[in-house]
Backbone bond lengths (Angstrom), bond angles and torsions (degrees), N, CA, C in turn:
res aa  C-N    CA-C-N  psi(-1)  N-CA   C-N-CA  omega(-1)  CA-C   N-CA-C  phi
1 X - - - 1.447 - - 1.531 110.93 -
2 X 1.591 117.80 -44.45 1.252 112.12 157.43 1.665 138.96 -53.49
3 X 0.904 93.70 -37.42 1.700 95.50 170.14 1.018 107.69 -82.26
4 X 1.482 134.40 -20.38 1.760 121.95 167.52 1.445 112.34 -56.42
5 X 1.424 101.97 -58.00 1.430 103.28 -172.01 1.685 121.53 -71.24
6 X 1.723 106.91 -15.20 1.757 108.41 162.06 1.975 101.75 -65.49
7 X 0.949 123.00 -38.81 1.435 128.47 -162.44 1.477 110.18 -63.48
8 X 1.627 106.51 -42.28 1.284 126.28 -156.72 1.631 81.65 -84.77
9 X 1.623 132.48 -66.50 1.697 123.18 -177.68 1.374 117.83 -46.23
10 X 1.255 105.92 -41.47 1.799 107.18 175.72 1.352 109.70 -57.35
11 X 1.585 128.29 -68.94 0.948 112.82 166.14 1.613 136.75 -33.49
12 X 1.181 116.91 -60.21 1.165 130.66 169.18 1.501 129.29 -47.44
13 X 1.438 112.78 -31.74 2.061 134.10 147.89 1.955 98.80 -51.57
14 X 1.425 104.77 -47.35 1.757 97.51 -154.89 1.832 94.86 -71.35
15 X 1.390 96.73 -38.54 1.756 81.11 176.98 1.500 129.88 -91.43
16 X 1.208 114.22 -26.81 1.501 100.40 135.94 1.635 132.25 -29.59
17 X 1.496 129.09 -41.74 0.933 150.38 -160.24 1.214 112.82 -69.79
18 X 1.455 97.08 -50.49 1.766 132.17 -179.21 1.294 106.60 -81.56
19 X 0.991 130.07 -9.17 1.984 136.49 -172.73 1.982 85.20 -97.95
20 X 0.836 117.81 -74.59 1.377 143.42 -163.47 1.980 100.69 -34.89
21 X 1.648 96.96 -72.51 0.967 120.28 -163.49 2.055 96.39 -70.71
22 X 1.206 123.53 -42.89 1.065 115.25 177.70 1.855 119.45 -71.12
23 X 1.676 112.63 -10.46 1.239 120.16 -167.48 1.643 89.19 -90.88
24 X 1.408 128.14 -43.93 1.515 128.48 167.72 1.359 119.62 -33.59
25 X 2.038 94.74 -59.55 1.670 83.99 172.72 1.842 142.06 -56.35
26 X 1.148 64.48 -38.46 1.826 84.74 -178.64 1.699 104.95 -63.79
27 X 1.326 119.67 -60.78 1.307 140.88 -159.23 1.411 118.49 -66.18
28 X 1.651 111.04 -49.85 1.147 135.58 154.45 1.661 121.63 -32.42
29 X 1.293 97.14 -82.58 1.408 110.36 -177.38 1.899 100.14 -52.26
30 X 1.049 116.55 -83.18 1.151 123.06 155.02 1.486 134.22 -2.18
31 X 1.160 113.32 -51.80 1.971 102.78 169.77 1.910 89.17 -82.52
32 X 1.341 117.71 -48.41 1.459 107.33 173.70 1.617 129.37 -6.67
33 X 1.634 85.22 -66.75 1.512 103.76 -171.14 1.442 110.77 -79.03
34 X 1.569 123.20 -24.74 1.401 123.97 170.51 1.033 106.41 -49.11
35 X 2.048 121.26 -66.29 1.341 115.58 -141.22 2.008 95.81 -84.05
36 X 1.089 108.96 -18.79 2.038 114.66 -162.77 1.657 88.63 -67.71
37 X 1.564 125.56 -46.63 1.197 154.33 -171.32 1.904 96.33 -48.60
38 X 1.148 129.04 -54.94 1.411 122.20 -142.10 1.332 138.91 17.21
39 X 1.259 81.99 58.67 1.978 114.67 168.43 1.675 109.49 87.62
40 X 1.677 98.97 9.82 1.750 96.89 -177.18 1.327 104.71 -96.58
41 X 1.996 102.69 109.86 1.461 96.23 -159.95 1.830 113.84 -81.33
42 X 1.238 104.30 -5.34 1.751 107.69 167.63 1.178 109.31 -64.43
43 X 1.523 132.48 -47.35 1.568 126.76 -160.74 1.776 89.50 -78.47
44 X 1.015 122.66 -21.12 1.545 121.78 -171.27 1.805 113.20 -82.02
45 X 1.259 91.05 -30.88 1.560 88.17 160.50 1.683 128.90 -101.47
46 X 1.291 98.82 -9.92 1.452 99.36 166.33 1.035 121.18 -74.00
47 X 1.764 124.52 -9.32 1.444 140.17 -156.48 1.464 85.44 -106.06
48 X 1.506 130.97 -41.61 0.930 106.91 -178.81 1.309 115.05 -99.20
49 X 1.050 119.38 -8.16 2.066 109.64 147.64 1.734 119.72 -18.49
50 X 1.818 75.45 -81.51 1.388 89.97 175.02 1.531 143.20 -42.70
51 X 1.474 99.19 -18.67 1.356 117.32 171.20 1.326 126.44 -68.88
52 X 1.539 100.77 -44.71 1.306 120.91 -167.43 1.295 110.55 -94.29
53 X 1.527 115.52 -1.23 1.563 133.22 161.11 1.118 113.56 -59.64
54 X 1.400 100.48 -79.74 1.689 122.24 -179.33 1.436 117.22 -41.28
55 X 1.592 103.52 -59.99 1.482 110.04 166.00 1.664 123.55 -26.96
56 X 1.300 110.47 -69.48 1.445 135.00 156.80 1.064 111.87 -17.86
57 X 1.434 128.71 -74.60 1.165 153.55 -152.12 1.806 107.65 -67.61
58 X 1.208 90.92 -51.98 1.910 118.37 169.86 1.129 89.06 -61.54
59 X 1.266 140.86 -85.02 1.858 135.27 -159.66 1.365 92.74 -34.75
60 X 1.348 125.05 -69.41 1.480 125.39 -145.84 1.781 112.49 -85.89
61 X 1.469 104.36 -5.34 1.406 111.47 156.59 1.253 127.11 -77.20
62 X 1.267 98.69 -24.09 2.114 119.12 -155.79 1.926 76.95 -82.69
63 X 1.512 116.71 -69.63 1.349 117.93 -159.77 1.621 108.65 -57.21
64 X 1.288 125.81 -38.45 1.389 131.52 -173.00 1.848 101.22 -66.11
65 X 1.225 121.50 -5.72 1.398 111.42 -148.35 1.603 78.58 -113.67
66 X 1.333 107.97 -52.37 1.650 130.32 -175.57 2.148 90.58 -42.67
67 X 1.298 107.14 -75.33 1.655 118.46 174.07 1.361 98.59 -32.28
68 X 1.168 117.44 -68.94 1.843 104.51 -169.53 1.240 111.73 -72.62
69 X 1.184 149.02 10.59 1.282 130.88 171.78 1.711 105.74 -107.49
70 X 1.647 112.29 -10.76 1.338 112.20 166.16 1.153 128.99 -71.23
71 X 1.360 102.02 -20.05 1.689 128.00 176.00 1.129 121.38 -73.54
């Protein structure tokens, strides 16, 4: 019964975790580009283009790097 209920908090920390950390991304970048923007909503989405570029770009660097070192 104890280890159910450690299983069930752990879990329950990781998605919290994942709420949190995904509300940063979004939120972060996002008031960023509002306030840098001053109400120009093109430069505000190009800012967040760019975000979601880079971001991207990092995932698929992080995994390609992860692959070659398994190799």
């Amino acid at each position: 019964m104890l280890e159910l209920i450690k299983e069930t908090l752990g879990e329950l920390a990781w998605g919290v975790l994942a709420i949190i950390v995904f509300l940063w991304w979004i939120g972060g970048p996002g008031m960023s580009a509002f306030i840098w923007s001053d109400g120009d909503r093109g430069f505000a989405l190009q800012f967040l283009a760019a975000w979601a570029a880079v971001t991207a770009l990092c995932l698929a660097a992080s995994r390609l790097i992860r692959r070659a070192r398994r190799s």
